[in-house]
C-alpha positions in Angstrom: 48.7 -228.8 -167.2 48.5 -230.4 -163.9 51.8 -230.3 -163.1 52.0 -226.6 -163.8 49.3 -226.1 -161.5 50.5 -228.2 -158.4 54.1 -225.8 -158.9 52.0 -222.5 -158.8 50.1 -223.6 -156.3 53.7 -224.3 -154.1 54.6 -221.5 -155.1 51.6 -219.6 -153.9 51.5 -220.9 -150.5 55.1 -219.7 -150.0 53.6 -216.0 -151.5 50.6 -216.1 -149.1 52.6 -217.5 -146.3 54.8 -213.9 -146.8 52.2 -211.7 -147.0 50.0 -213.1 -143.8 53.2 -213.4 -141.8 55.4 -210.4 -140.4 58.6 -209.6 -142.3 61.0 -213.1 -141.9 64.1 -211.9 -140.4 67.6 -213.0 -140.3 67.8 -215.3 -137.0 71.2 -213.7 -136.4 71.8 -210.3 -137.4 75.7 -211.3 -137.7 77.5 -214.2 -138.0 76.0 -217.7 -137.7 77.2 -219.6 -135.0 79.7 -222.2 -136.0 78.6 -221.5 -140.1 81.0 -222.7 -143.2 81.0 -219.8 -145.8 79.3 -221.3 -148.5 77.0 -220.7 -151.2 73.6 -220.4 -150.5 72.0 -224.0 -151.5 68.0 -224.1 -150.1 65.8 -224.6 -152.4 62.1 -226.3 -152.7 62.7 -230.2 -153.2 59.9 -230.5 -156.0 58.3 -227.4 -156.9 55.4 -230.0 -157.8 54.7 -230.5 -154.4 51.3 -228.9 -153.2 53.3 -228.2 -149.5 56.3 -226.5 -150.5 59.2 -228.5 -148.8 62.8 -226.8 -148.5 65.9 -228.3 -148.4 69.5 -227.8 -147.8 69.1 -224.5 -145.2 71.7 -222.7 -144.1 70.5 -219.1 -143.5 67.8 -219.4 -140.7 65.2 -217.2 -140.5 62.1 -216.9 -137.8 58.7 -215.2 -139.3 56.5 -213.4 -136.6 52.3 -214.2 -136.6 51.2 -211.8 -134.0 47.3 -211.9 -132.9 45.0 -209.4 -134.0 44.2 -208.5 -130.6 47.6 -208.2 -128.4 48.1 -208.9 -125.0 51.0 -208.5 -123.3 50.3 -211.7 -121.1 49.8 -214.2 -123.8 51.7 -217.0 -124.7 54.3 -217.5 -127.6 54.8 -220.9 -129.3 58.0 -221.1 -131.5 57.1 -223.7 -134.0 59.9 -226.4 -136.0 58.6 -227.9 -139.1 59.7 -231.5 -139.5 61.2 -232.9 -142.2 63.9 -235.4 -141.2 66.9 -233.3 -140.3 66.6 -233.3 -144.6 64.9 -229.8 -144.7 61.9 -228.4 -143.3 57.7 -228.3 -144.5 58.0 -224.7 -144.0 53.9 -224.2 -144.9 51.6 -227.5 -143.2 54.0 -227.7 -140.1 54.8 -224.1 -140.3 52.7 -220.9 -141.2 49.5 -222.2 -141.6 50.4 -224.1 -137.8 51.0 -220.3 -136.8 47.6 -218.8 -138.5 45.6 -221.4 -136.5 47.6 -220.7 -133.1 47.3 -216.7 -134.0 43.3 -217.6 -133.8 43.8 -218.5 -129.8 45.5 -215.4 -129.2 48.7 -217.1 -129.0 51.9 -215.2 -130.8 54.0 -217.9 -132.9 57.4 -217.7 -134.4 58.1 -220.2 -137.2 61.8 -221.2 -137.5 63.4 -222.3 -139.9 66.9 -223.7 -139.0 69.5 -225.1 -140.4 69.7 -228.8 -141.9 72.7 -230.6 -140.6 75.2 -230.4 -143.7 79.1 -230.6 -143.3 79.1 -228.3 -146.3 77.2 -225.7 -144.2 78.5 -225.9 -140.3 81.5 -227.3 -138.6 79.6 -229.0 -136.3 76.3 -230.8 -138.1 74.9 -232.2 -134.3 74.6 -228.8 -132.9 73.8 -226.5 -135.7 70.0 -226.8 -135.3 69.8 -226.7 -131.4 72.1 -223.6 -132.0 69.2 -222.2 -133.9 66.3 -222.7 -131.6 68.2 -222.4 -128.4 68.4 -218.8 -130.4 65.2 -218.3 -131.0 63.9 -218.6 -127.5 66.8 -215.9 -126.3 65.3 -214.1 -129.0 61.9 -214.1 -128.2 62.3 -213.8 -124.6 64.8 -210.9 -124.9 62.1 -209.2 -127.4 59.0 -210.0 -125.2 57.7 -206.7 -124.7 58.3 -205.7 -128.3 55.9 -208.9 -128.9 53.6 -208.4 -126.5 54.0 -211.7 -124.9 54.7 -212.8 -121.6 58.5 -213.8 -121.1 57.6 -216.8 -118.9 55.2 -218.1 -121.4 57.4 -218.9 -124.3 57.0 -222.5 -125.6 58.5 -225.0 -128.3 56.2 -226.9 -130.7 57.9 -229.5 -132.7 56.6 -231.9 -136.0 58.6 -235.1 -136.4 62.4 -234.2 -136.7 61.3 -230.8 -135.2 59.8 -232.7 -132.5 63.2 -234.2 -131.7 64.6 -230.9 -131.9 61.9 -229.3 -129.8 62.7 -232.1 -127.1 66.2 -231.5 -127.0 65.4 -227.7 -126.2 63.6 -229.0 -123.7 66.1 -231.6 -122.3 69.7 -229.9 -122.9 69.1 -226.3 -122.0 71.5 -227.0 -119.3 74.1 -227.1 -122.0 74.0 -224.1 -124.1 75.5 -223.9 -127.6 74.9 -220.7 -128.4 76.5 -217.7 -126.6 74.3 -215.9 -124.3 75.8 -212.5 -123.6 72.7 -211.1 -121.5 72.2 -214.3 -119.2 68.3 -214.8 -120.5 67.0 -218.2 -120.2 67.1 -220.8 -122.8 64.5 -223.4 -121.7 61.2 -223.3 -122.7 58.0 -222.9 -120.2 56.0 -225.5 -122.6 56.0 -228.3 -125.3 54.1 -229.9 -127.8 55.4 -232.6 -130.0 53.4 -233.8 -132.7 54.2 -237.1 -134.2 57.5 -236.6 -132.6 61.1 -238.5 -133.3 62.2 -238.7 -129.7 64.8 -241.6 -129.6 68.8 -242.7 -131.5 68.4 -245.9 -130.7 68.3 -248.7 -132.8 65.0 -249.7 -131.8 63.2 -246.6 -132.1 64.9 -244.4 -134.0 64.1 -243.0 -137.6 67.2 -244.1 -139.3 66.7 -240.9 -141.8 66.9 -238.2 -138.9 69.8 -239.8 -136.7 71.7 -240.7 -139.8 72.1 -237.0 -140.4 72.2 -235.7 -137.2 75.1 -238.1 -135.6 76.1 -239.4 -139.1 76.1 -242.8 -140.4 78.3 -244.5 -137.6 77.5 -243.1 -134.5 78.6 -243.8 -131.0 76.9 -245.7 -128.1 77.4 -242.1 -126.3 76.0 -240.4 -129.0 72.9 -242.2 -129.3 72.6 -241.9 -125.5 72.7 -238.4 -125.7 70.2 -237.4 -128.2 67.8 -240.3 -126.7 65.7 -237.8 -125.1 63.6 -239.7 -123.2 66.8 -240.6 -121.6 67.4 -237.3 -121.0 63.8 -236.3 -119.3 64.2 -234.8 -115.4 62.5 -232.6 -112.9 63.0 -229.6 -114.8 61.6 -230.8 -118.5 59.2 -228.5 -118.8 55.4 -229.3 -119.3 54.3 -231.5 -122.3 51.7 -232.5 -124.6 52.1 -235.2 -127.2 50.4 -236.0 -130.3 50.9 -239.5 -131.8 48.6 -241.7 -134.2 49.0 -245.2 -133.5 49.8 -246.3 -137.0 52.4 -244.1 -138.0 55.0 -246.5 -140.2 57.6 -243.8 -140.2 58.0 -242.9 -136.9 56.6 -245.5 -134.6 54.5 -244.4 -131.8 57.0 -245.3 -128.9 58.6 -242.6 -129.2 55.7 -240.4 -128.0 55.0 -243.2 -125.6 58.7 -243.7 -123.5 59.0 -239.8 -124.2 55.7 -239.8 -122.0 56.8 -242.7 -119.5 59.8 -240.7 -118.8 57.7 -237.4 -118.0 55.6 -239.4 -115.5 58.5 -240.9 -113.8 60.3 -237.0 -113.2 56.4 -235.7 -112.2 56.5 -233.5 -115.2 52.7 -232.8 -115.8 52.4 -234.5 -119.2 49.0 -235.2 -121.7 49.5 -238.2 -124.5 46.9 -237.7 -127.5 46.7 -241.3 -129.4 44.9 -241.7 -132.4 44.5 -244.7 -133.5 45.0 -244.0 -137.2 46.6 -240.9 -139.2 49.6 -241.7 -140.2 52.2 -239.8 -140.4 52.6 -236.0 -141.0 48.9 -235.3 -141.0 50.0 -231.7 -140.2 46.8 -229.5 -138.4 44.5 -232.4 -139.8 44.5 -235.9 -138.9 42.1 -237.4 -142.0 40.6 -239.8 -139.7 39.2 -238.5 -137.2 36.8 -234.9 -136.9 39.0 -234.7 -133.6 41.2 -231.6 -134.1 44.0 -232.0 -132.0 45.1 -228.1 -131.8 41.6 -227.6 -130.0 42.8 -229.5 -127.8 46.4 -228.2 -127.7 44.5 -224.8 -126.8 42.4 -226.8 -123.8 45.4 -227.9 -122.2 47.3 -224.9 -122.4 44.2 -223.1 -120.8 44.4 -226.0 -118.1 47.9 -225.5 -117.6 47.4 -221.6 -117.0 49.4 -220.9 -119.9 46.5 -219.4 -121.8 43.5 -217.3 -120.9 40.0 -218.6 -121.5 38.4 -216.7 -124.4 
């Protein structure tokens, strides 16, 4: 009985997810950038889980949350799910991260992009940047569709997301995704929650690199998708979430990710709790401290966001 409970309930949240959300879309209305044809493989790992998890993506799609009350100078917040380059929690990194942001009159996008699988794209290291690279052309070429302001359109990352989110923030100098009408590819703004930042053997979650560079990579390679090696003037302004005893991703990450900000004179906040584990999601169980309250503070300070 129990078990049939926790898989309705997954199954529900995807439902409701659906229902509160705009239509999801097709990220690219043609062809995918650099995609094998192949069958379509996602799926939910375990339907048992009470946060549906999907796996095995290749078919990106980005779901609209649009506030109640519009205004065509708000922020938008394009949010990636972590989930160790393995698949994405699409629900507590994802919509109900976009419900909570739609409550500060903030429009969010919720991608979900493609898992790095040689089955699924020629090139496994570039297939997710493709996608959110994408999605801020998208957003910004849309932006008075959305009713958001086209200098105002951050990336918030979870985990592997977070890794992703930072590498939109450090290699949009490098697109890898065509860009027919010129619009900017770096985002204004980042948050990075619990964040994989570095390859390196020392910080690195083995999981995430291993299948995003594969299971020998380079010195180069590790170099380059070392983002807090790849931090400069024009990394754009961050916050960072981190709890000081997460086991799965260490907390240095967050912390050289943050180093490196200071030394470029990027304004930068660090949140440290000093417990919460890992992928705590909106909620840290520890602590009555709510960290998106505070995600909303900053943005105010930063003049991304209008006091309410």
């Amino acid at each position: 009985m129990k078990v049939m409970i926790r898989r309705s309930m997954a199954l529900l949240t995807l439902v409701s997810a659906a229902a509160f959300g705009q239509q999801e879309v097709a990220l690219y209305p043609g062809a995918i950038p650099g995609a094998i044809t192949n069958a379509d493989e996602e799926r939910v790992r375990d339907p048992q889980e009470v946060y549906p998890f999907l796996v095995e993506i290749s078919r990106p799609t980005m779901t609209t949350y649009l506030p109640s009350r519009p205004d065509a100078n708000q922020p938008a917040v394009i949010i990636l799910p972590g989930g160790g380059y393995t698949g994405v929690s699409i629900m507590k990194e994802g919509h109900e991260v976009a419900r909570k942001l739609n409550e500060y009159g903030i429009a969010a996008f919720v991608l979900k992009y493609r898992t790095p699988n040689p089955r699924h794209m020629r090139n496994v290291t570039l297939g997710p940047l493709q996608d959110v690279q994408e999605a801020i052309r998208k957003v910004r070429q849309r932006a008075a569709d959305f009713r958001v302001n086209p200098q105002r359109i951050g990336v918030m990352g979870f985990s592997a997301g977070g890794h992703l989110a930072s590498s939109a923030a450090t290699h949009f100098n490098e697109p890898v995704v065509a860009k027919p009408d010129k619009i900017s590819i770096r985002p204004d703004f980042l948050v990075l929650v619990y964040p994989v930042i570095s390859m390196s053997d020392e910080l690195a979650h083995k999981g995430s690199r291993e299948r995003l560079l594969g299971p020998s990579p380079t010195t180069a390679a590790i170099n380059a998708w070392s983002n807090e090696l790849m931090v400069d003037v024009t990394t754009p302004p961050t916050l960072v979430v981190h709890a000081t005893d997460d086991s799965t991703v260490s907390v240095n990450n967050s912390l050289r990710f943050f180093t490196a900000l200071q030394a470029n004179s990027v304004p930068a906040e660090l949140i440290v709790f000093p417990a919460g584990g890992h992928g705590f999601g909106l909620n840290n169980p520890t602590t009555p401290d709510k960290w998106a309250d505070r995600c909303r503070d900053w943005m105010i300070s930063q003049g991304l966001l209008a006091p309410r």
